[in-house]
C-alpha positions as CSV (number, residue, x, y, z in Angstrom):
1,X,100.5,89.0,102.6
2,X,104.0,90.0,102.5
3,X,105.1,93.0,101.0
4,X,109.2,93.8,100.5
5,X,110.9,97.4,100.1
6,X,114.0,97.9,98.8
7,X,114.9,100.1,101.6
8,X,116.0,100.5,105.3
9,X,115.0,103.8,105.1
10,X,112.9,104.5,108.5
11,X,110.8,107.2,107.2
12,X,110.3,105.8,103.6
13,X,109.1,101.8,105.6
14,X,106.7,103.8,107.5
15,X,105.2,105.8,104.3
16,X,104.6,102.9,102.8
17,X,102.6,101.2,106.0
18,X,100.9,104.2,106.1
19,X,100.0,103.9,102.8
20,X,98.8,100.2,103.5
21,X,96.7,101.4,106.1
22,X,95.4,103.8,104.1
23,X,94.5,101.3,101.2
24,X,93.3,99.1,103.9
25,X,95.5,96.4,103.5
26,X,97.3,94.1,105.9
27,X,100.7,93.1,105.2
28,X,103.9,92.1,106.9
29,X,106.5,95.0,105.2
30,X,110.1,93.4,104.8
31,X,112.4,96.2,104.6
32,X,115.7,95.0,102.8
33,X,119.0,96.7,101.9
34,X,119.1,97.8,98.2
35,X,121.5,99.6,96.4
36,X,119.6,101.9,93.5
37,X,122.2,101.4,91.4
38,X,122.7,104.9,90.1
39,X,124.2,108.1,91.4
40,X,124.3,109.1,95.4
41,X,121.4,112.1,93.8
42,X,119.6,111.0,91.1
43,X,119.0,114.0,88.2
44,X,115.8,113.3,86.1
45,X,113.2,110.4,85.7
46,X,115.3,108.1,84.0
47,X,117.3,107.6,86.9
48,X,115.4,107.6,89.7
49,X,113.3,104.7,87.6
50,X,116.2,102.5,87.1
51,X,116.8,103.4,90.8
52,X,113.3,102.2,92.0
53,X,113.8,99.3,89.9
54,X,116.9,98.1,91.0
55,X,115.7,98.5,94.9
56,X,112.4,96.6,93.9
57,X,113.7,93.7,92.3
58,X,116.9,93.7,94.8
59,X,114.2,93.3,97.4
60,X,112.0,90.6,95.5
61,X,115.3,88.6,94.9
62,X,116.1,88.5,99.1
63,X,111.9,88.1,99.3
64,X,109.3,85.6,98.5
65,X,107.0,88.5,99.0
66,X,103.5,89.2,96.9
67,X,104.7,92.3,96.0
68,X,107.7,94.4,96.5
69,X,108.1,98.1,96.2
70,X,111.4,100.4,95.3
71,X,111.1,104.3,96.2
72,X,113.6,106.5,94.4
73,X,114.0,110.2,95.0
74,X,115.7,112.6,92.0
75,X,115.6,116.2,91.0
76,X,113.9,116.9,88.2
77,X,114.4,120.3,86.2
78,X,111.4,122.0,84.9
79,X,111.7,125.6,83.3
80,X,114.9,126.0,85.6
81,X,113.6,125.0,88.5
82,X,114.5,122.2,90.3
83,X,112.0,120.0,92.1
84,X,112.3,116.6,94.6
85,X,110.3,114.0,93.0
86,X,109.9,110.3,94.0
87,X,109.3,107.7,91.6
88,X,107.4,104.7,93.3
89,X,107.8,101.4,91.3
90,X,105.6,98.4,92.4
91,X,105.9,94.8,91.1
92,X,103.9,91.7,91.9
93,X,104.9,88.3,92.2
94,X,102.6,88.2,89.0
95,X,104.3,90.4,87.4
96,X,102.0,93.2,87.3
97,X,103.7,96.6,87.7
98,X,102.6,100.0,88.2
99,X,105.2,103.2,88.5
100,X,104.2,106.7,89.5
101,X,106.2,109.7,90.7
102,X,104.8,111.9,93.6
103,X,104.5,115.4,93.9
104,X,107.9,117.8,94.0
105,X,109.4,120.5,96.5
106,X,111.1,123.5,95.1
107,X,114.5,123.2,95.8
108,X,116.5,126.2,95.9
109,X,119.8,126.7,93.1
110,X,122.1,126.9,95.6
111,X,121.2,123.6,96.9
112,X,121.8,122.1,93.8
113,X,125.1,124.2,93.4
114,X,126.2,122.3,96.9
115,X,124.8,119.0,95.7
116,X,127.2,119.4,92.3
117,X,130.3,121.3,94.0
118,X,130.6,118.4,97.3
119,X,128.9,115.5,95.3
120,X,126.0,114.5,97.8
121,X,122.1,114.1,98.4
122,X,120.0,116.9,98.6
123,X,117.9,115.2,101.6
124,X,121.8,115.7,103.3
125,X,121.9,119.0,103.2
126,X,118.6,119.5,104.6
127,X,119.4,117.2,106.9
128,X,122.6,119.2,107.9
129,X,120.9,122.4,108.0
130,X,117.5,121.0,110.5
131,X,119.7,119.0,112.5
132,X,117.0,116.3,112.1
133,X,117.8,112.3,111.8
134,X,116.1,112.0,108.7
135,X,116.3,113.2,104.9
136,X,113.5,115.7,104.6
137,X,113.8,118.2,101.9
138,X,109.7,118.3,102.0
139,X,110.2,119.6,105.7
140,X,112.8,121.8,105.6
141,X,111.7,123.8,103.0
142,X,108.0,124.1,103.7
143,X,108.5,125.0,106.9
144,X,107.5,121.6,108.7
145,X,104.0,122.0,106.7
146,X,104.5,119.3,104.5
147,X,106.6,116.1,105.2
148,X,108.4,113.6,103.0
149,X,106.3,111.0,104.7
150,X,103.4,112.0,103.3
151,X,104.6,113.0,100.2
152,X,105.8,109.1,99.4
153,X,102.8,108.0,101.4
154,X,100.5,109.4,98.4
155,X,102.5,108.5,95.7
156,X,102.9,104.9,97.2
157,X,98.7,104.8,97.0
158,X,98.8,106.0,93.5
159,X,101.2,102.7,92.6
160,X,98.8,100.5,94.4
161,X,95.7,102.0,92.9
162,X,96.7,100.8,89.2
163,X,98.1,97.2,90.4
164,X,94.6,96.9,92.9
165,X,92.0,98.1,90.0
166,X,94.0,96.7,86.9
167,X,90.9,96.0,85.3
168,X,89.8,99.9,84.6
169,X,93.9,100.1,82.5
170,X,92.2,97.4,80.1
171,X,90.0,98.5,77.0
């Protein structure tokens, strides 16, 4: 089975074979370049669905993979309070899709003050301020206890779970 993301992205390529093992499934992962599409940081779930579209079916078009799977982070706004979300879109080569968003971070205001003022990505800000390699939002502001990884690891289970029990989304 062969399974393409529409990413390079080290961290986000080994939350979703994480995920895989997880879901006990065996699959060649084909990373591939994608562009989203949409703004550098996506603001609200429109965007960061047409952004996990765009990377999915970039990745199916340089593919012939059995399913390929797009992984889009935004900020969402909820009562003034921003949050890092990730929308996960999956599509077979069947067509079947499934979308899902994970759970968010708090992200502070003056993060989003720096994202608006120097036009760039949350994650590289965080990224700035941990001196780490990767974009980790999840990291930096828990403290280390909770990790992007794992954060788009369950939401990347959650996508497969509708596409691998399709039959229990059918009246």
């Amino acid at each position: 089975m062969k399974i393409a993301v529409g990413t390079t992205s080290g961290l986000k390529v080994r939350a979703l074979k994480n995920a895989l093992d997880n879901i006990q499934i065996e699959a060649n992962v084909l990373p591939v370049k994608a562009d989203s599409g949409i703004s550098k940081q996506p603001f609200g779930y429109g965007e960061m669905i047409i952004g996990a579209k765009n990377r999915a079916q970039q990745a199916l078009d340089e593919t012939s993979s059995d399913f390929t799977v797009g992984i889009e982070n935004g900020l969402v706004e909820i009562e003034g309070n921003y949050f890092d979300i990730a929308c996960i879109y999956i599509k077979t080569k069947a067509n079947d899709e499934s979308i899902t968003f994970s759970s968010g971070i708090s992200i502070p205001d003056w993060v989003i003050e720096e994202i608006k003022e120097r036009d760039t990505e949350g994650g590289e800000i965080t990224k700035r301020l941990s001196g780490d390699s990767e974009k980790d939002t999840g990291k930096y502001f828990s403290g280390g206890m909770i990790k992007r990884e794992d954060i788009l690891s369950q939401a990347i289970q959650i996508a497969f779970a509708k596409i691998l029990n399709k039959e229990k989304y059918i009246k």
